[in-house]
C-alpha positions as CSV (number, residue, x, y, z in Angstrom):
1,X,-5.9,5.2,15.4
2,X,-8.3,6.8,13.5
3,X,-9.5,5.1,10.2
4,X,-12.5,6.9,8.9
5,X,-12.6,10.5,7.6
6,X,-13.9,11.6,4.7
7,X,-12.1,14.1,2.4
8,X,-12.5,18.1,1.6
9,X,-10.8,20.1,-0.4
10,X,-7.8,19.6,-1.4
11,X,-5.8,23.5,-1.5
12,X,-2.1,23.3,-2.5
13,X,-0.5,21.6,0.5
14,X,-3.2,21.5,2.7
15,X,-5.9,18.9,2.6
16,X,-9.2,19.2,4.7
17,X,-11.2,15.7,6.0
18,X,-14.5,15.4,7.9
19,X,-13.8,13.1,11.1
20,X,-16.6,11.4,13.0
21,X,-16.8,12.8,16.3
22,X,-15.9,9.6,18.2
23,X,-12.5,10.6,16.5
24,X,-12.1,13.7,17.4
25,X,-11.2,12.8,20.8
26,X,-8.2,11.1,19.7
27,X,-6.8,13.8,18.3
28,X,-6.4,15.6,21.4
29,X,-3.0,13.2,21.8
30,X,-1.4,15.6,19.5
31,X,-0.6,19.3,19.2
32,X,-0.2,21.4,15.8
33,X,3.2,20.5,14.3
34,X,3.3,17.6,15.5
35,X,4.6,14.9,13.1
36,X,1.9,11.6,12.0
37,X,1.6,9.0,10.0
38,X,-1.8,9.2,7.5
39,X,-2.3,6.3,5.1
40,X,-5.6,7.3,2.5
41,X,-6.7,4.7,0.7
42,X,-10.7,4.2,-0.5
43,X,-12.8,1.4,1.6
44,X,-13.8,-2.0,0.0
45,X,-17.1,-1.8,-2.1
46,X,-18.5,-4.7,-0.6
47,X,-18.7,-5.5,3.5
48,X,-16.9,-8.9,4.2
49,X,-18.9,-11.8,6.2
50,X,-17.3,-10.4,9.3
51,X,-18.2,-6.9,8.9
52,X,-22.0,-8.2,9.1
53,X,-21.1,-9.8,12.0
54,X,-19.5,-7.6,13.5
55,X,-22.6,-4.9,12.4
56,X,-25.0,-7.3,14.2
57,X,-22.5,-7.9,17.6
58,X,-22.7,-3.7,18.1
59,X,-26.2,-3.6,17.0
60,X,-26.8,-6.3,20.3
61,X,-24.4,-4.9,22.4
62,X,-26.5,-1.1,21.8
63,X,-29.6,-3.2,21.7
64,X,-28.7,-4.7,25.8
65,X,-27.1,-1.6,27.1
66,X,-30.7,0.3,26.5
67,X,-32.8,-2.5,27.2
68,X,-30.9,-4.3,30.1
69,X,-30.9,-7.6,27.6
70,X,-31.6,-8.4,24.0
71,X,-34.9,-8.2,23.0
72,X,-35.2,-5.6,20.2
73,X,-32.3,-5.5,17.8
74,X,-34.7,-5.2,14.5
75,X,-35.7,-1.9,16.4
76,X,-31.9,-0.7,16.9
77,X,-31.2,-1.4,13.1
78,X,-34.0,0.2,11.8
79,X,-33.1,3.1,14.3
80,X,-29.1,3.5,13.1
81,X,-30.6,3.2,9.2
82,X,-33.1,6.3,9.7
83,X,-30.3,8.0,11.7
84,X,-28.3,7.9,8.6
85,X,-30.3,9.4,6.9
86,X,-31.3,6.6,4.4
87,X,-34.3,7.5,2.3
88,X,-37.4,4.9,2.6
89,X,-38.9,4.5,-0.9
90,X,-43.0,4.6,-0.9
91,X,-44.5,2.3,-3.1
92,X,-48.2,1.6,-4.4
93,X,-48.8,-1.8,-4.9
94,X,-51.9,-4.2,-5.5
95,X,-52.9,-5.8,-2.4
96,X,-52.3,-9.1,-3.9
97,X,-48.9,-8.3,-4.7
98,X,-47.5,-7.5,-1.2
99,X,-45.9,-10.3,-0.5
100,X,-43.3,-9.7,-3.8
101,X,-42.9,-6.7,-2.5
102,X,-41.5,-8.0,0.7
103,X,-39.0,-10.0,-1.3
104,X,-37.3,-6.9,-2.4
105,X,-37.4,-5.0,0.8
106,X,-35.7,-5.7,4.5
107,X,-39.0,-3.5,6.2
108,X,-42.0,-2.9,4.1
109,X,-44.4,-1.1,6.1
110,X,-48.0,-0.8,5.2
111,X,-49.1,3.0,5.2
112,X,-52.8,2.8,4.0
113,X,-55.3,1.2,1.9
114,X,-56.9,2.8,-1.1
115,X,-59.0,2.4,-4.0
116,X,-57.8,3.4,-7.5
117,X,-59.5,3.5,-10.7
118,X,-57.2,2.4,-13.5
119,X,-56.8,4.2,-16.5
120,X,-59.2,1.6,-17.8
121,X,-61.9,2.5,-15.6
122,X,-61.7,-0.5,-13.2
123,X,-61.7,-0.2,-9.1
124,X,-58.3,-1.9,-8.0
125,X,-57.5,-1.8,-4.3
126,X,-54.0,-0.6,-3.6
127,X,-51.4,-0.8,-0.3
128,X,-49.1,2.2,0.0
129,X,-46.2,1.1,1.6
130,X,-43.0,3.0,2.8
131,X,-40.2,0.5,2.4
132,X,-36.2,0.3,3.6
133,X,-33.6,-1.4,1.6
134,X,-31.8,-3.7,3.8
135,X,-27.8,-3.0,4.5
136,X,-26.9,-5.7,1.8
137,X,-28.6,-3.4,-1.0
138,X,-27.1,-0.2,-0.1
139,X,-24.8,2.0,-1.9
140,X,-21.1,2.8,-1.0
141,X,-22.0,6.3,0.7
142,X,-25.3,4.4,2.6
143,X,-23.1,2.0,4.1
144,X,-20.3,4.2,5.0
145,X,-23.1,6.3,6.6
146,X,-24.9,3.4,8.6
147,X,-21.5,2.2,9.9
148,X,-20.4,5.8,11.1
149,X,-23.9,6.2,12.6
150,X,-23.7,3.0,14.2
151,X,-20.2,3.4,15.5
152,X,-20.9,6.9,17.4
153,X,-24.3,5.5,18.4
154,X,-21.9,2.8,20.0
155,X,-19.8,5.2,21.8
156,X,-22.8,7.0,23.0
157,X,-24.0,4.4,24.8
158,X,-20.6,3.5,26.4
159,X,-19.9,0.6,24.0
160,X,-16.3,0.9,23.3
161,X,-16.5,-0.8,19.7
162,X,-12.6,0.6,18.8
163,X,-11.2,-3.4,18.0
164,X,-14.2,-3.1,15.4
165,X,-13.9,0.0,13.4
166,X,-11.0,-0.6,11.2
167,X,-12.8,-3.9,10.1
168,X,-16.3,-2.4,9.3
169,X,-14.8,0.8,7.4
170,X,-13.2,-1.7,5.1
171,X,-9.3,-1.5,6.7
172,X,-9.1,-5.1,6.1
């Protein structure tokens, strides 16, 4: 089954989708003409308790298939979020400040120090940091993304992860 595409154009009678390529496999079960059920209907804004877990079970299964055990899952995550393309923010913040800053990020990452003057003529010491929103604070489109990444990632590491996709792309 598949249960993640997301649509084209739509021109008179014929509609084109984008499927991931994990999917495209399961196609090959069917030849042009060949009568199929499609059900379209738009994914749930907000990821259910067991979508996280099941998010965190793939991210450990990935995580012990590359490194023969789990030991470095933060690693994986932060690996399928940059995979998906989701945009770090940079931010300049006074060095006393840092740890607020951490409250509103899942990875703040400390890129350099500096000294600024401020428009007041006073030497403040700065951090700029590159920070990543965590899965919780991204958009519908982020999350679809990071699920699709992390579901092909899956799959390319031999995890078969099929009795989890229709769960984490809001089928339920």
């Amino acid at each position: 089954m598949i249960t993640h595409a997301t649509l084209g154009t739509l021109e008179g009678e014929n509609l084109t989708i984008r499927l991931p390529k994990h999917d495209i496999e399961k196609l090959k079960n069917f030849k042009e003409g060949d009568l199929c059920r499609v059900e379209i209907k738009r994914p749930k804004d907000k990821r259910s308790l067991e979508q996280n877990r099941y998010i965190w079970e793939i991210i450990s299964q990935i995580d012990k298939r590359v490194n023969g055990y789990i030991s470095d899952i933060w690693n994986v995550y932060l690996q399928v979020i940059q995979e998906a393309g989701i945009q770090r923010e940079i931010e300049y913040i006074e060095s006393d400040k840092i740890e607020e800053l951490k409250k509103r990020y899942r990875v703040v990452s400390e890129l350099q120090n500096a000294t600024v003057i401020t428009s007041d003529g006073k030497r403040t010491e700065i951090i700029i940091c590159a920070c990543l929103k965590g899965t919780s604070q991204f958009t519908k489109a982020e999350m679809s993304d990071f699920i699709e990444v992390l579901i092909t990632r899956a799959y390319a590491e031999g995890i078969d992860v099929l009795q989890y996709e229709e769960i984490l792309r809001g089928g339920r």
